[in-house]
One Martini backbone bead per residue (centre of mass of N, CA, C, O) as a GRO file, in nm:
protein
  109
    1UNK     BB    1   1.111  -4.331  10.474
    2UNK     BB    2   1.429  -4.312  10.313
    3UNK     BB    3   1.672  -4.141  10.179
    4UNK     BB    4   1.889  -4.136   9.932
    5UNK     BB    5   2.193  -4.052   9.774
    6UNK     BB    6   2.265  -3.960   9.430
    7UNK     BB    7   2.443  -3.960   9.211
    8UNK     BB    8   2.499  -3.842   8.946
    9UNK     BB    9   2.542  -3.941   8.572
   10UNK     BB   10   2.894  -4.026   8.599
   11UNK     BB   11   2.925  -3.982   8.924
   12UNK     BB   12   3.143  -4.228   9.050
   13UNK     BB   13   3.383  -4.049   9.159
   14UNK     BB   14   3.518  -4.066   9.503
   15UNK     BB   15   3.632  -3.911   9.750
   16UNK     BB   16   3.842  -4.060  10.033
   17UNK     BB   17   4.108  -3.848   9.995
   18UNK     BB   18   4.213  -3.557  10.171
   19UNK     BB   19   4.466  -3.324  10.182
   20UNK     BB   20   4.304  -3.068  10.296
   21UNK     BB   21   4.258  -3.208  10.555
   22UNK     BB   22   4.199  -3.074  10.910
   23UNK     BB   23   4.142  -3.247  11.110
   24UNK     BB   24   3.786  -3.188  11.143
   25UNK     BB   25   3.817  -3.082  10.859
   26UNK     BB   26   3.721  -3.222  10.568
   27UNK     BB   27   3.785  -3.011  10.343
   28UNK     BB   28   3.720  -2.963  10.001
   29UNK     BB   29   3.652  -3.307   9.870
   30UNK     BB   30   3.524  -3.472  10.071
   31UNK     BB   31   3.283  -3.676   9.939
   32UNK     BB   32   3.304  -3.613   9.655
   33UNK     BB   33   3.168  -3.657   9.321
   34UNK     BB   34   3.307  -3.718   9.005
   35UNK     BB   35   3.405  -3.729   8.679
   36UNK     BB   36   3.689  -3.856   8.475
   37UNK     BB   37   3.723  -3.584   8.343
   38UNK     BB   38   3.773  -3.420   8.593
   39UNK     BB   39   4.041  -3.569   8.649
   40UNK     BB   40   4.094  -3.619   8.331
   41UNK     BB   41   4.232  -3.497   8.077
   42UNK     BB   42   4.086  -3.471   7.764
   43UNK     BB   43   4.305  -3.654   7.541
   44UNK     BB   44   4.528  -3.837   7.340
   45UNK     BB   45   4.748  -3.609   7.313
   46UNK     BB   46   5.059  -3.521   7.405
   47UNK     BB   47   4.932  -3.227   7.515
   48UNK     BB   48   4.678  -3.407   7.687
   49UNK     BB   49   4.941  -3.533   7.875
   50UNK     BB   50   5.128  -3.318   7.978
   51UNK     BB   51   4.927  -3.235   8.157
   52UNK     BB   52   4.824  -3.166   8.485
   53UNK     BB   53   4.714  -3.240   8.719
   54UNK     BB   54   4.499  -3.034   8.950
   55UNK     BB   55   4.517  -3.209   9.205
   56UNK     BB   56   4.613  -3.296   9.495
   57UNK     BB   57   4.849  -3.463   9.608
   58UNK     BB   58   4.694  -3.787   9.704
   59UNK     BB   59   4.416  -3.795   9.603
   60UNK     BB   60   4.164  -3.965   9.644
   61UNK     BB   61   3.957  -4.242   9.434
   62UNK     BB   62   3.619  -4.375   9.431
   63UNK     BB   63   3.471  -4.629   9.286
   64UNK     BB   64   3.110  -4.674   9.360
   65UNK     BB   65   3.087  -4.984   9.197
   66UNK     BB   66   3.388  -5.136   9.192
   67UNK     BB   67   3.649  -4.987   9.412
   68UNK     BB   68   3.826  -4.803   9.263
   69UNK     BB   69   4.184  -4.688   9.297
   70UNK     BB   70   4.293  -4.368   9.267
   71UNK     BB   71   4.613  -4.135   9.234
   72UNK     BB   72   4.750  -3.852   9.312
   73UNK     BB   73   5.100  -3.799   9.158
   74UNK     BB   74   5.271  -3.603   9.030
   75UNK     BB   75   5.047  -3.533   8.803
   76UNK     BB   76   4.925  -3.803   8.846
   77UNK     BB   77   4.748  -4.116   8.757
   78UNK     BB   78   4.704  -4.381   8.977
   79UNK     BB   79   4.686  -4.686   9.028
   80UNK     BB   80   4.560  -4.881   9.269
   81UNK     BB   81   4.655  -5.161   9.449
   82UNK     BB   82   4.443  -5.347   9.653
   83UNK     BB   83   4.244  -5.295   9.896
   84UNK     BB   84   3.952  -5.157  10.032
   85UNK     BB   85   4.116  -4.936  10.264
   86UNK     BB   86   4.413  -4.925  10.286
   87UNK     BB   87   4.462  -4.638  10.397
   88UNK     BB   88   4.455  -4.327  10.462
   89UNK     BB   89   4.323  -4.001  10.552
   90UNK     BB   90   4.582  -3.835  10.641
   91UNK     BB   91   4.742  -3.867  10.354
   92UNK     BB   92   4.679  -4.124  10.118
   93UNK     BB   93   4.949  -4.363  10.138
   94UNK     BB   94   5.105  -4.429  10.429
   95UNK     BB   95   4.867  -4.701  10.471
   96UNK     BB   96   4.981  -4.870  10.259
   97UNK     BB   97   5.082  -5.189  10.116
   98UNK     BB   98   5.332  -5.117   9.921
   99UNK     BB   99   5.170  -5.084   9.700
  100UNK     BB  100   5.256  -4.853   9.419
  101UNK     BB  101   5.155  -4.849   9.174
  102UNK     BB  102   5.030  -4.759   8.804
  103UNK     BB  103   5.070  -4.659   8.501
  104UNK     BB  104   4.775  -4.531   8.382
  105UNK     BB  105   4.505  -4.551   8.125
  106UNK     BB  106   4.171  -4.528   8.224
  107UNK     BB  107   3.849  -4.592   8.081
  108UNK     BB  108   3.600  -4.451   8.093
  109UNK     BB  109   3.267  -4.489   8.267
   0.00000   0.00000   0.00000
């Protein structure tokens, strides 16, 4: 019998794409699972949305369930549109399919 490692509940979003990658050196995130507000910072105020996100541009994130993936760009969450799988693991972008993605606010899950 072989065990599976499952993240702890609500840890949905694995790092897929980590900019701090060199060479053979996995990075500091790649392959980690974070909750969404791990990603963005909660409030919907003025103030809780002025503040930039804090992962360094390129980390790409997918959704463990759904597939979904967003990107930091310049201290913003975007939305990348696209099949799975699109991207480049060493740039976190350059890999993509054209589509720019657009800025969302999307909904914790």
């Amino acid at each position: 019998m072989s065990r599976h490692w499952i993240p702890p509940q609500g840890y949905h979003w694995k790092v897929v794409v980590d900019p701090t990658r060199t060479g053979d050196d996995p990075g500091i995130f790649y392959g980690a699972h974070f909750r969404w507000a791990d990603i963005v910072p909660p409030g919907t105020d003025r103030e809780a949305q002025s503040i930039p996100c804090p992962w360094p541009s390129g980390t790409v994130f997918e959704h463990i369930k759904t597939g979904e993936r967003v990107v930091i760009r310049r201290g913003r969450v975007v939305k990348l549109e696209g099949k799975r799988g699109s991207l480049s693991d060493s740039s976190g972008v350059s890999g993509h399919s054209g589509n720019r993605g657009s800025r969302v606010h999307v909904s914790p899950r």
